[in-house]
Structures are given as C-alpha cells and as structure tokens.
C-alpha positions in Angstrom: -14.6 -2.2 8.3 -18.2 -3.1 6.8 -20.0 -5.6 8.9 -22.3 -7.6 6.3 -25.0 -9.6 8.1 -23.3 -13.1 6.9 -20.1 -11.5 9.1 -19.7 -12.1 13.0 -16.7 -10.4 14.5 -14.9 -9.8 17.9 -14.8 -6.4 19.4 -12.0 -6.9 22.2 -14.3 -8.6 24.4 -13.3 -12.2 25.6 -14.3 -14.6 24.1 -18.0 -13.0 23.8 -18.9 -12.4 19.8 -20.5 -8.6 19.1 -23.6 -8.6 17.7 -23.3 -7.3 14.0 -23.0 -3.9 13.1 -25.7 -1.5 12.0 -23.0 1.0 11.0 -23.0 0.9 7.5 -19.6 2.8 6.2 -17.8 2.8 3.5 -13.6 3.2 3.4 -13.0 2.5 -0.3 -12.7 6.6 -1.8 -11.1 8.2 0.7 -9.6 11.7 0.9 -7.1 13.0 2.8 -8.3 15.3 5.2 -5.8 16.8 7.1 -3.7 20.0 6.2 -0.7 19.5 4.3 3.0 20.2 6.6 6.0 21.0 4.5 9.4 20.9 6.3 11.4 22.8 3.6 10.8 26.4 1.9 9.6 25.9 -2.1 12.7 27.7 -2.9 15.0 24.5 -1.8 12.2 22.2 -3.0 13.0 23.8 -6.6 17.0 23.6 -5.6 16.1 19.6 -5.0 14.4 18.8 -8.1 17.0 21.3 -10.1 20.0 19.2 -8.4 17.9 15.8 -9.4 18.3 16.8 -12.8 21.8 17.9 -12.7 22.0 14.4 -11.1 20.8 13.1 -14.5 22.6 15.1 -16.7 25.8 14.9 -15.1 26.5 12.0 -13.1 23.6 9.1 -15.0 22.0 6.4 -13.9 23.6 2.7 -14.4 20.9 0.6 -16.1 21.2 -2.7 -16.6 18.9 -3.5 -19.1 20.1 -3.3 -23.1 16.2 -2.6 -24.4 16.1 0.5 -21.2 19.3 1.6 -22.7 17.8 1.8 -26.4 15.1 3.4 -25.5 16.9 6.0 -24.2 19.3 6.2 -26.7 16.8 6.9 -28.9 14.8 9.4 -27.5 17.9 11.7 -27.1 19.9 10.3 -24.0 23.5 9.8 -24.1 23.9 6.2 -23.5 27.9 4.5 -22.5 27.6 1.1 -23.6 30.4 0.3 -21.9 29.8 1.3 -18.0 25.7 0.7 -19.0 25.6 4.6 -17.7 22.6 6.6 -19.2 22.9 10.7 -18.7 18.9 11.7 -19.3 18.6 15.4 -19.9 16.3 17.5 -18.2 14.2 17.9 -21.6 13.4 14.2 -21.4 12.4 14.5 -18.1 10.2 17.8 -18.4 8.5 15.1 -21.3 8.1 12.4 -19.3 6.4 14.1 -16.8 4.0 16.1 -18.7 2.9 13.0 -20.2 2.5 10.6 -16.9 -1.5 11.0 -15.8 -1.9 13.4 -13.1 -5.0 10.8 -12.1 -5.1 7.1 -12.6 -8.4 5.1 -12.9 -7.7 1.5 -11.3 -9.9 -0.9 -12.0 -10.8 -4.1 -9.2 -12.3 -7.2 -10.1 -15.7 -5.3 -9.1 -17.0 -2.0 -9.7 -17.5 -1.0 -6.4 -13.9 -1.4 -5.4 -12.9 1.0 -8.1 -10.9 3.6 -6.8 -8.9 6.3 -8.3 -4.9 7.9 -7.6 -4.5 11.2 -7.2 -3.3 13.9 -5.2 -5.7 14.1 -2.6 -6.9 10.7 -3.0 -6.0 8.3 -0.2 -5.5 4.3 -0.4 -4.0 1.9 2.1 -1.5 -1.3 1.8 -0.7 -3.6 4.4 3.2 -4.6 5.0 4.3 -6.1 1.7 7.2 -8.5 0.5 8.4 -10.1 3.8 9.5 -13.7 4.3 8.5 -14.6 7.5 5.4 -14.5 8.8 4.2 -14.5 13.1 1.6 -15.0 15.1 1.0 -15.7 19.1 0.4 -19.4 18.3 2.7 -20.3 16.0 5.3 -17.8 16.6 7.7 -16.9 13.3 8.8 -18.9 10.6 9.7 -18.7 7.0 6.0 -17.6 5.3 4.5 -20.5 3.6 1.7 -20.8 1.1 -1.5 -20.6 3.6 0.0 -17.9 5.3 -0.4 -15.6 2.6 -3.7 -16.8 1.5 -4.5 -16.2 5.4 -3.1 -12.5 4.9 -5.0 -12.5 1.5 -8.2 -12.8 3.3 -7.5 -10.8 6.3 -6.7 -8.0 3.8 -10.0 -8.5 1.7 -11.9 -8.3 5.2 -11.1 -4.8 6.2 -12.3 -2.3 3.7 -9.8 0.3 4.8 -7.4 -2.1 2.6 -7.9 -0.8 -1.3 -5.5 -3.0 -2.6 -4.1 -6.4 -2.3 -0.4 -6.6 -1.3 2.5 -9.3 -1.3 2.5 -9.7 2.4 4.1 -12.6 2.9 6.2 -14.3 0.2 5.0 -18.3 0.0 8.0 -20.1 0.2 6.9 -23.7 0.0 5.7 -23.0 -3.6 8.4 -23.2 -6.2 9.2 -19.8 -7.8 9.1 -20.6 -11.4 5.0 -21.8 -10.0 4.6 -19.1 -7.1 3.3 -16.3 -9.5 0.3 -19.2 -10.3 -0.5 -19.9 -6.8 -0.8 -16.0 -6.4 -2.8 -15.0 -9.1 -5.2 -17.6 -8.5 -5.2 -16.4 -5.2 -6.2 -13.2 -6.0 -8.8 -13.9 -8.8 -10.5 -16.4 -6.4 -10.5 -15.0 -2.7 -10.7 -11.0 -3.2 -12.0 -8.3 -5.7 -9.6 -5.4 -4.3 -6.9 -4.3 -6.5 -4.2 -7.0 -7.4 -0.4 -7.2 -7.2 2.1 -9.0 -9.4 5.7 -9.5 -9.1 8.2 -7.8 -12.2 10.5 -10.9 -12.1 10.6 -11.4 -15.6 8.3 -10.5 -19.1 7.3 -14.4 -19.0 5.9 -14.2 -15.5 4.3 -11.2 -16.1 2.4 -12.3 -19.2 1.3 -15.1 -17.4 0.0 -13.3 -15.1 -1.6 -10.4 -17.2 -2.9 -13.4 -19.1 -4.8 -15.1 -16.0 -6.6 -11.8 -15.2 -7.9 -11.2 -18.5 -8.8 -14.4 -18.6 -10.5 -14.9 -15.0 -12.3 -11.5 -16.1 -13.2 -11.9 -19.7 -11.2 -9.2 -20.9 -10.3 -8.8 -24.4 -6.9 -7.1 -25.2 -8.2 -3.5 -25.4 -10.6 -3.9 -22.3 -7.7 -4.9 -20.4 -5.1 -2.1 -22.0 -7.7 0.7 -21.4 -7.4 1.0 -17.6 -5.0 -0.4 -15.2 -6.2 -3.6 -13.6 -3.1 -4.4 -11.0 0.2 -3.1 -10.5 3.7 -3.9 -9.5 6.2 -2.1 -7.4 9.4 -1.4 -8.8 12.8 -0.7 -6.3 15.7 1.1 -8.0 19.0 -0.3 -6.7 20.5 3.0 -4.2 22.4 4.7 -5.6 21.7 5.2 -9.0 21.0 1.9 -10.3 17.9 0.0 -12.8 18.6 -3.1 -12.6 17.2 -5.9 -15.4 13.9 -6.9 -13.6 13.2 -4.0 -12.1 13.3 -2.1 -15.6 11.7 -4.5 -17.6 8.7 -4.3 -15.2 8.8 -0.8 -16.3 8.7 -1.1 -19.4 6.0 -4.4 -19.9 3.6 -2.8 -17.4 4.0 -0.1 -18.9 3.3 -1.0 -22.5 0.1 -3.1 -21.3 -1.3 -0.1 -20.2 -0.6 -1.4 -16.5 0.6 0.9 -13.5 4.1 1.0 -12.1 4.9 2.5 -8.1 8.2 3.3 -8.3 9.9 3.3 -5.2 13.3 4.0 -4.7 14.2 2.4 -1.3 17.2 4.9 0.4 18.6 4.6 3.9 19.8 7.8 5.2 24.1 7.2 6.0 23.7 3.6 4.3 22.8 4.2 -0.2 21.7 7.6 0.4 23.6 10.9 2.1 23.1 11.5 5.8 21.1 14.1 5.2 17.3 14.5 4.6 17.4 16.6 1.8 20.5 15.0 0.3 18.4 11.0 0.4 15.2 12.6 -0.5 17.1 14.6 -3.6 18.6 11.0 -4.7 15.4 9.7 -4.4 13.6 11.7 -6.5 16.3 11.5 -9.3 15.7 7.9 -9.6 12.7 8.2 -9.2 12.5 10.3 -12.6 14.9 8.0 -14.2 12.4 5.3 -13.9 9.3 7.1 -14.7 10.9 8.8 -17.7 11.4 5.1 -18.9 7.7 3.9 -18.9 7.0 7.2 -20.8 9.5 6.3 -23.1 7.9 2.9 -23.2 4.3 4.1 -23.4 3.4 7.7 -23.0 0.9 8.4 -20.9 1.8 5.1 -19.4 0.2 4.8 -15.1 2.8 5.6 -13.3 3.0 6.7 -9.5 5.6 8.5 -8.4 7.0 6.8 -4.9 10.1 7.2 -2.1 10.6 5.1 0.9 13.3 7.2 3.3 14.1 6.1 6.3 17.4 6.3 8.3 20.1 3.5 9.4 20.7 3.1 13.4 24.3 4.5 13.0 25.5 2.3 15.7 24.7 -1.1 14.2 23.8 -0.1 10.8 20.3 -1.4 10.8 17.2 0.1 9.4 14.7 2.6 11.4 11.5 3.3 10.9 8.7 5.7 12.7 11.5 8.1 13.3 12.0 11.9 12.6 13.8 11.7 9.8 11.3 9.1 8.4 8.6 11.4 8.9 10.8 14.1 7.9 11.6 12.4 4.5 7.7 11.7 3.8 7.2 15.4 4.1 9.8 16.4 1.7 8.7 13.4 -1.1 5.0 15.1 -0.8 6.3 18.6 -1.2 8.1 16.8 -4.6 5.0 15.0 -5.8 3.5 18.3 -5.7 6.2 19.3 -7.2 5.5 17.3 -10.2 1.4 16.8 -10.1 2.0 13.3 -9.8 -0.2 11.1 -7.3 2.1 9.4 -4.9 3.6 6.4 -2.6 4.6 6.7 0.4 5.3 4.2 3.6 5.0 3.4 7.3 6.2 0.6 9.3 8.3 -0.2 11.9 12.0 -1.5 12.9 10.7 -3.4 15.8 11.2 -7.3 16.7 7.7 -7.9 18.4 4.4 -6.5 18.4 4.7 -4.4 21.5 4.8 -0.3 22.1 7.6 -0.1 19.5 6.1 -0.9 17.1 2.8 0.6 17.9 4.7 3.9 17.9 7.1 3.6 14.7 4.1 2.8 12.7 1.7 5.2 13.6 4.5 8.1 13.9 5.5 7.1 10.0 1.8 6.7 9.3 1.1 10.6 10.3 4.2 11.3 8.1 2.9 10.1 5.3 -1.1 11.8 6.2 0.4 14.8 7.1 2.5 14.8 3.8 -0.2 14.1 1.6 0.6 10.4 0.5 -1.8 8.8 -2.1 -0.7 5.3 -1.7 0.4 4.7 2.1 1.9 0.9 1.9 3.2 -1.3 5.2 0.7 0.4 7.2 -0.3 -2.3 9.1 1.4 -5.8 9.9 4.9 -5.0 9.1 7.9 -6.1 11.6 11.5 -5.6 11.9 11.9 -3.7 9.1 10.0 -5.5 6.7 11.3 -9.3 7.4 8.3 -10.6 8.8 4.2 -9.9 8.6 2.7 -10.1 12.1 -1.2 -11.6 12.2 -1.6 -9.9 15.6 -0.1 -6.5 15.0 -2.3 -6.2 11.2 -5.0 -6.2 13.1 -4.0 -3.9 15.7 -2.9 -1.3 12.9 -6.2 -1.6 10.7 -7.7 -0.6 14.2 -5.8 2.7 13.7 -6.3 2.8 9.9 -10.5 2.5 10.6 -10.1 5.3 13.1 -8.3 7.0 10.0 -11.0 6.7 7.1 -13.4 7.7 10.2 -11.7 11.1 9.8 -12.2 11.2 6.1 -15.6 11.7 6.4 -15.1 15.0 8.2 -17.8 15.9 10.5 -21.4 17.6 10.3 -22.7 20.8 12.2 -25.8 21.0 10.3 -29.4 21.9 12.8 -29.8 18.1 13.3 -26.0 17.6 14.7 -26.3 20.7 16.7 -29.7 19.4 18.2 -31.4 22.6 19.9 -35.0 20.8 19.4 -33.8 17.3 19.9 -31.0 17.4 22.8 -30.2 21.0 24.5 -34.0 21.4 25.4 -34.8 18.3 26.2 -32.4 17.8 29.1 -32.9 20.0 32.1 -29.5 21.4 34.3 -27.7 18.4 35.7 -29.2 15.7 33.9 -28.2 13.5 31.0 -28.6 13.0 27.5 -28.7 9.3 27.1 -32.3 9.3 26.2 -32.6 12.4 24.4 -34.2 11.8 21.0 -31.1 13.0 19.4 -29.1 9.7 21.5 -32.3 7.7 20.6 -31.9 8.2 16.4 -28.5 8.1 16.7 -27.2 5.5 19.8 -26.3 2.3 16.7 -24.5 4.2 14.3 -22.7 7.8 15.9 -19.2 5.7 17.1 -16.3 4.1 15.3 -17.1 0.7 17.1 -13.7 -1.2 17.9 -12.9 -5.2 16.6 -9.6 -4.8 19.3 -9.6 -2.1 22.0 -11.5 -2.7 24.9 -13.3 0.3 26.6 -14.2 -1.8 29.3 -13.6 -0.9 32.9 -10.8 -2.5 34.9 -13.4 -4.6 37.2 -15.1 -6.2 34.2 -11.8 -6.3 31.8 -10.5 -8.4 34.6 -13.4 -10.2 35.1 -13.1 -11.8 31.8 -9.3 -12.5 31.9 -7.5 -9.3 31.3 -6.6 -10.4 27.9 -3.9 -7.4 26.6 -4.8 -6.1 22.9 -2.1 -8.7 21.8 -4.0 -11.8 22.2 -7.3 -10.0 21.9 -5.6 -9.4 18.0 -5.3 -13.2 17.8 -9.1 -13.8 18.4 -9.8 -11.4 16.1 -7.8 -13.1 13.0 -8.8 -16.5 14.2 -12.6 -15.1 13.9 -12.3 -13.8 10.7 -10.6 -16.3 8.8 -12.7 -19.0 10.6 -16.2 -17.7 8.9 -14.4 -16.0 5.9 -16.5 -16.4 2.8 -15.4 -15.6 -0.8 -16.9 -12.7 -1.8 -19.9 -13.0 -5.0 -17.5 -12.1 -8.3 -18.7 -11.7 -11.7 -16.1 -13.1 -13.5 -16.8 -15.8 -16.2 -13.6 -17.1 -16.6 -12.0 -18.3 -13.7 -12.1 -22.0 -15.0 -10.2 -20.7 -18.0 -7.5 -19.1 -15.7 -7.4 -22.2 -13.9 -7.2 -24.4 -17.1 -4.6 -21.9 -18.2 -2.7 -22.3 -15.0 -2.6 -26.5 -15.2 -1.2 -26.3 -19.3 1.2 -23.7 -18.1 2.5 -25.7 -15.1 3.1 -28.6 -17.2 4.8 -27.1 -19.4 7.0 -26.2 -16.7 5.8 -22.8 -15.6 8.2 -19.6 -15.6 11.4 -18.5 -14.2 11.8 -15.3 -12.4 14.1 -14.0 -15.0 13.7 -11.8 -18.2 
C-alpha cells in the first residue's frame, strides 16, 4: 500500500493513528516470483488439450447467439441451426490461438497505473459480482449503491489492487441505469483499470462511450489498446449463451479485452475429476476465445478457469480446497500450454470472516501463485462462495496480498545488505545491532509495515482492549474511507460523460439485453 503524505492510516493499533509511512513501494508491475508446481506430467497435459479438441469436433458447443453462429459458419465450422450446436475444428482453434496476443498492454485512466498481461506478469482483483455486502456494524444486506462506491474506494486505496472489480452489485439503482451509476463511478473516484458488465451491445456502447468521453479519446485512441474489460462465464457444460457471447464479440471488435472464465464445479457441471473439469474447462474456454478471434483477430483476450469442487453432501460450493488448488495448477500448466496470459481465482466458501475463510483464501491464493496465474480475482473480500463482499475480511486479505507484492521484489545480497563494514564489525559478541549504522540507514524503510496485525505483546495488546484482527479490520475501512480523497486525473471530459449520462437517462437508459 503507498502511504502519500495527504494519507493517515491505522496499523492494528487501537484507536491510536500511525504516523505516515516513509516506505515508499510500489505494487503496480508485479512478477511472479515463485517457482512454477505442475500436478500432471506434459504428456497428459497434451492428452487434455487433444481431448478439448476432440470435445469441439465431436461433441460442439451450444451457442445461443445467431451472429456467434454465423461467424462460425463462416469461418469453416459446422453450425446445426436447429439444436444451435457449433462443432469448431481443431484448425480453427490452432488459428485462433496463434492470433490472440501472447502480451496485452492495458491502459488506466493514468499512465502510471498502466500495467501489462502476460505470463509472468501478476495483477490482483478483489471478490467480484456478489449481492450482498457485510460489515461488523451493519452486518449483511442486499448491496446497495454506496456500498460499492465504498468498495470502489477501498479498492483504489490499496495499490496491490491493479484493477477495479464489480464487488458488490448496487441494487437500489435500476438496471437499465446501474451501468451509469458505475461508470461514473469509475471515471470519477479511481484511475485503476475499469470493469463493465456484457449485458447487452447497448449497455456496452454506453459505456465504451462514457470512457472515451471522460478521457478524450477519439475512436482510434480508444481501439488501439484496451482500456477496461469484462468477464465472460460460459454456461457448464458446453454452453455460450446470448450475453455472454455478444460481450465477446463487441469487446472484441472495439479492440477491448475479454477474461473468459468458464465457471465448473467438480461433481456438479463438470466430471468429478480434476483433470476431467479442468479438460471441460479449457474446451470452452477455446470455444470462446476462438470467437473474439473470429470477431477480431488479434482481439485481447485472456485465457481463464475457475475450478473448484461441490461439498458432495449438500451440494454446495468449496473453495480453498485441494482440488481447487489442484485445478489452478492444471489451468496454468494449459495457459502454458497455449502462451496465453491467464485468470485464475481464490476465495472462500465460508459464512463469516473467521479462520475459514482466512484459510480457503489464502490456500486458493497459493494455488493460483504457485500455478503461475496472471490475473488472480476474489483475492480478497469474498464470502460464501461469492454471495457477499465482506468490508472486514478485504482488508484483512490485502494484508496478505501486500505481504505478497513484498515478495515480488525479491531480495538483495549485494556488500551493503551483507553489512561486514556497517553491522558484523560494529557489534561486539553478545551485543545487539539496533544501533548499528546498517539499523540506523535502514530502521524506516527495511519492514512490510502492517495496516491490521498487531505485533504487540499481550500486556500492551490488552492494555488497549484486545481488539481481535476483525474489528481492528473495521477501523481500518472506517479510516480510509473517512479521509479518502479522489485521486488528481487528467481527464478533460468528465462533464461530457456526465452530460452524456443525464441525455441518456432521459431517454430512458439501457436494458440489460442484446
């Protein structure tokens, strides 16, 4: 998290404000650090993307849309009008692959938040798409529209956040309007990477519209480089339906990026098995991506899974488990597969923000580090399987995350870290090094420096209330949204956008249809 001198902030201490930070790092181009794992030979990897294909070929995909079926027809697929089955041959594929980018270029509303997809490249999301929001105070409720402005600003405060997510959806605000209220949002309160909806070609011009506008783009600036993306679910198994592909297809022919992310359950819309979800997955997967490159090639697209397993006995999703992790491993031995970067996910199954879900998030988080995930989404906030956003438990996982892009940075064993002249011979046998001129240069900056844990003793942890991390995590949001401060954007238009915005709601906005 960068501490700017405007910015006071709450370490886990009470009610007692930290004095501001002389650290002064920088989580926006991170790379993953940590050695790839694999959990299956490349010699069933190949079996999984050759049975994909055969998938393909042999058994199709049902799409739903009639301009997705036309482009397939034309490019060679055979296409059964009829059942709305399309069989894509592995030629098509091979096509669409070779002409996806291996490295996207994404462009924030400033310069500095640039940041760029690829393998090896690594970029966090909070929990996305839920409908209830919680918190200590309030407790949980359908999400309304100042609780996702509240997670919009929480997500702009801590840098380890690259892009903006749905978190929450705002369910006060009419849905043929809500895609207004969350542009606007996003042009206004945050320069991170934005997020729009595929519910239908008319909400998504409108909203490609308002970010051209807000930014003074003209229609080739805006085409030449991604400026926001969507996220596109197939239906498990084997289904596109109409929104989700003509997302594909407009993001794709504005020069926009699509994640897909086919969304499989191990014993529920996907086989039991690892391997057998993970091979489903990655056929649709294909299916969708061939489709923006029949839109568009060399349309942004990143390649994306989310695998978890059902709890057998009551049919529920689990996240944070082994076969989650499992899952991640085998969708990052596939991106690599491919070339392409890749999105992958964390979260957890649990009710409340206690050890469960402490556990299922980090254990899926280390699935997707240790597999090699470019974009890593629901990796903080996220509750009961993605039905609720939790204030307290964000901020407890971007505590995690920061400890995460402290990693990135690796660690230096030059002269001046060793210290010969500035710490071994300048402490005699049995003394200490807290003065050392090495401790002296270095005492502000060396340590990730905590906004929730406490490293407190007992005797002065109780001493000021023995407030658990929980409600330490409520201080912390209460802090930052009570001295937030839009950040300084260049962009000339945002009285267009919001002109735009007041003609287009009188003329009765746009339903979420296509």
């Amino acid at each position: 998290m960068v501490v700017r001198d405007r910015e006071r902030r709450r370490r886990g201490r009470g009610a007692d404000a930290a004095p501001a930070s002389l650290r002064d790092v920088n989580y926006r181009r991170l790379r993953n650090p940590f050695p790839l794992m694999e959990v299956f030979p490349a010699d069933q990897i190949a079996d999984m993307h050759e049975t994909a294909l055969r998938t393909l070929e042999e058994l199709g995909v049902k799409v739903l849309l009639p301009e997705a079926r036309r482009l397939f027809a034309a490019a060679g697929a055979r296409v059964d009008e009829d059942s709305q089955m399309v069989f894509i041959g592995r030629d098509l594929v091979d096509a669409a692959v070779a002409s996806a980018p291996k490295s996207i270029d994404c462009r924030a509303g400033a310069r500095h938040r640039d940041f760029t997809l690829e393998l090896g490249s690594l970029v966090f999301q909070p929990g996305a798409g839920a409908p209830n929001a919680t918190d200590l105070e309030r407790g949980r409720r359908p999400a309304t529209g100042q609780d996702y402005l509240d997670f919009l600003k929480l997500t702009h405060h801590f840098d380890v956040f690259q892009m903006i997510s749905p978190q929450v959806e705002p369910q006060d605000v009419p849905t043929h309007l809500r895609h207004y209220f969350t542009t606007q949002a996003q042009m206004e309160l945050t320069d991170k990477f934005p997020f729009y909806f595929s519910r239908g070609t008319p909400q998504v011009m409108d909203c490609f519209q308002m970010l051209a506008v807000a930014r003074g783009l003209s229609d080739d600036d805006f085409q030449a480089h991604p400026h926001c993306y969507t996220i596109i679910n197939t239906n498990s198994p084997r289904t596109l339906d109409i929104p989700m592909a003509q997302g594909l297809i407009d993001f794709a022919r504005h020069g926009q990026m699509s994640i897909i992310t086919p969304f499989t359950l191990m014993g529920a819309m996907a086989p039991i098995t690892v391997a057998g979800a993970i091979t489903l997955s990655h056929a649709e997967a294909l299916a969708a991506l061939t489709l923006t490159q029949l839109a568009k090639p060399g349309a942004p697209v990143c390649y994306g899974t989310f695998t978890s397993n059902v709890d057998m006995k009551s049919g529920a999703p689990a996240f944070g488990t082994p076969s989650h992790f499992q899952a991640s491993l085998a969708a990052g031995q596939l991106a690599r597969h491919l070339g392409l970067p890749w999105r992958s996910a964390a979260g957890s199954a649990s009710n409340a923000n206690d050890v469960q879900a402490a556990n299922e998030n980090q254990f899926g988080l280390w699935g997707c580090l240790m597999a090699g995930a470019t974009v890593i989404i629901h990796s903080a906030g996220w509750l009961e399987g993605g039905l609720t956003v939790s204030f307290e438990k964000l901020v407890c996982d971007a505590e995690v995350l920061n400890m995460v892009a402290e990693l990135c940075a690796g660690a230096q064993a030059g002269r001046a870290e060793i210290g010969f002249d500035t710490a071994l011979s300048e402490v005699d046998p049995s003394g200490h090094f807290f003065a050392t001129s090495q401790t002296m240069d270095r005492y502000n900056t060396a340590f990730y420096e905590p906004h929730v844990h406490d490293y407190t003793n007992f005797g002065t942890w109780a001493e000021r209330g023995s407030v658990d991390a929980n409600h330490r995590a409520t201080a912390v949001w209460r802090d930052i949204l009570n001295n937030f401060e839009q950040p300084a954007q260049d962009q000339p238009g945002l009285e267009a956008m919001r002109d735009f915005i007041a003609r287009r709601t009188a003329e009765g906005g746009a339903p979420p249809e296509s």
